[in-house]
N, C-alpha and C positions, 0 to 999 in steps of 0.2 A: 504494500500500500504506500510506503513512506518514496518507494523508489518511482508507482507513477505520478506520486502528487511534486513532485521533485526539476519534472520535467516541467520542458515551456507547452503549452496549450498549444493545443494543434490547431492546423490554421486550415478552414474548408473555404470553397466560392461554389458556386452555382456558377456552371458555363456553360450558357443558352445558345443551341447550335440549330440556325433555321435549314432545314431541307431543301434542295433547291428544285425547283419546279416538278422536273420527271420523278426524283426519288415521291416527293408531297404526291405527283398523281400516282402512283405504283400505290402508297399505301393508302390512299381512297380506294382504289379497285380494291385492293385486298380488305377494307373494312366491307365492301358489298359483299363477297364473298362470305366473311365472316358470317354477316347479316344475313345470306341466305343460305348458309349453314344451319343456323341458329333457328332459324324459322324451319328449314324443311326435318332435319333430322334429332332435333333438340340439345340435349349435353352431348348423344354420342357426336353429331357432327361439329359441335365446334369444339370441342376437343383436339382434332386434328388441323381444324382451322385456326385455333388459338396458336399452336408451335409455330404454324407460319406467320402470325403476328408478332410473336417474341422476337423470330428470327429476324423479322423485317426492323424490326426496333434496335438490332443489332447491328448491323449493316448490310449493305444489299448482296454481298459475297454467301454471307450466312443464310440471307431467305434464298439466293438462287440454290446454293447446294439444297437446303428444302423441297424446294419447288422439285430439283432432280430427283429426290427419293422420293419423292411423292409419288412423281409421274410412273418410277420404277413396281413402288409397291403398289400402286394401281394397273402395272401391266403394261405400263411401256417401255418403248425401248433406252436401249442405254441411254446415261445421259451426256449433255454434252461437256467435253472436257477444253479448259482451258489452261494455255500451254503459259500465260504471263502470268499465272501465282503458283511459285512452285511450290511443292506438298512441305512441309513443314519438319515432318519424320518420316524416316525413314524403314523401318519397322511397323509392322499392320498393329496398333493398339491392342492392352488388353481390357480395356473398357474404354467404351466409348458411346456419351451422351448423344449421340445420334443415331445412335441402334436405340437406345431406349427412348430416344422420340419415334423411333420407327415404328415400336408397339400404338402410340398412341393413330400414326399417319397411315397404318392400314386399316382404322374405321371410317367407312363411308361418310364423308360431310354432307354431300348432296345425294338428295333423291335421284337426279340423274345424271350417272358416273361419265358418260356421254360428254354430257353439258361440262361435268366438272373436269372432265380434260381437257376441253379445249379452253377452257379458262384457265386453267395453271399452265398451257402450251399461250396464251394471251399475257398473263401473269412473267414467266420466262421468259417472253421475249422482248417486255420494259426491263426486265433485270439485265438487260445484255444487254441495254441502250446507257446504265450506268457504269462508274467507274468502280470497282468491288469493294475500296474502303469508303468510298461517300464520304461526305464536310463532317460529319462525326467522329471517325478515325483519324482524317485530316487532324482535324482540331486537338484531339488529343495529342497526336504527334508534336504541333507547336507549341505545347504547355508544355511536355517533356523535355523538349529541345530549349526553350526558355529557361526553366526551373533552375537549373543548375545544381539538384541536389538530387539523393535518389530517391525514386519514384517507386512504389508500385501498382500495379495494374491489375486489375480485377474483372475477368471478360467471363460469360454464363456457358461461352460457346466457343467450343477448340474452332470454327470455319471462322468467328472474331478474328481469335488471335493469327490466324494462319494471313487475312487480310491486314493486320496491325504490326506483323514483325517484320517486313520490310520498309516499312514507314518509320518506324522506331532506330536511334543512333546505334550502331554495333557493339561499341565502345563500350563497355562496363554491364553487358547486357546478360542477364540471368532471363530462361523461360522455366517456369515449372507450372506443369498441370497435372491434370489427374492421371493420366496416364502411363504414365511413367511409373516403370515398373520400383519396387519400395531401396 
């Protein structure tokens, strides 16, 4: 006790990052979506529809890899791979929060799975008209780069971090996530 009351007070800001046009209309589509999750199939369907809100909240790198597993565990085909963010590790995880968003992204959102492909194939292809870290990531990058002290960083979702560690300085830089074995 005597040793945190000892310390200087920590010091937080609120850093209000606007969205810019295409990212803003990407996540209006995706609240219709939502919203007609919600209506057609109740909690089971936005359940799956919620993952892809969080991810979108995350950056557009994370809701498109999303979007890809979606389209997967609904039965489409591969998804599409991009050759400018490279994979992060190299080793296939032994756990990984995206398999266990999986369980939730193979319940039906919509009444018709039809309809809902070609909406997350509408969905995917605004996420390919943005840049994968978005003014979010940005922004974080130039607080880091500013700070001049050490920072750490707290991302929900390893496709985050994978779009946030080439924006981030080299120099002095530690990644640890769940993954990694003990």
């Amino acid at each position: 006790e005597a040793s945190v009351l000892a310390r200087p007070p920590r010091r937080s800001c609120l850093l209000r990052v606007r969205l810019d046009s295409a990212h803003d209309a990407l996540c209006g589509r995706l609240d219709a979506f939502v919203a007609r999750a919600r209506q057609e199939r109740g909690a089971d369907g936005l359940l799956p529809a919620l993952v892809l809100r969080r991810r979108a909240a995350s950056c557009p790198w994370a809701l498109r890899r999303s979007l890809e597993r979606r389209r997967l565990v609904l039965g489409e085909s591969a998804p599409v791979v991009d050759a400018t963010l490279p994979g992060l590790f190299d080793a296939a995880p032994a756990f990984d929060q995206d398999a266990e968003d999986e369980a939730l992204m193979r319940l039906p959102a919509w009444a018709d799975s039809q309809a809902e492909r070609r909406e997350l194939d509408r969905l995917l292809a605004l996420t390919l008209r943005l840049p994968p870290d978005g003014r979010k990531l940005r922004a974080v990058s130039r607080l880091v780069r500013r700070c001049g002290q050490p920072v750490v960083i707290f991302t929900a979702f390893l496709d985050t971090l994978r779009a946030l560690r080439p924006l981030l300085p080299s120099t002095g830089l530690v990644v640890v996530h769940g993954q990694q074995p003990d």
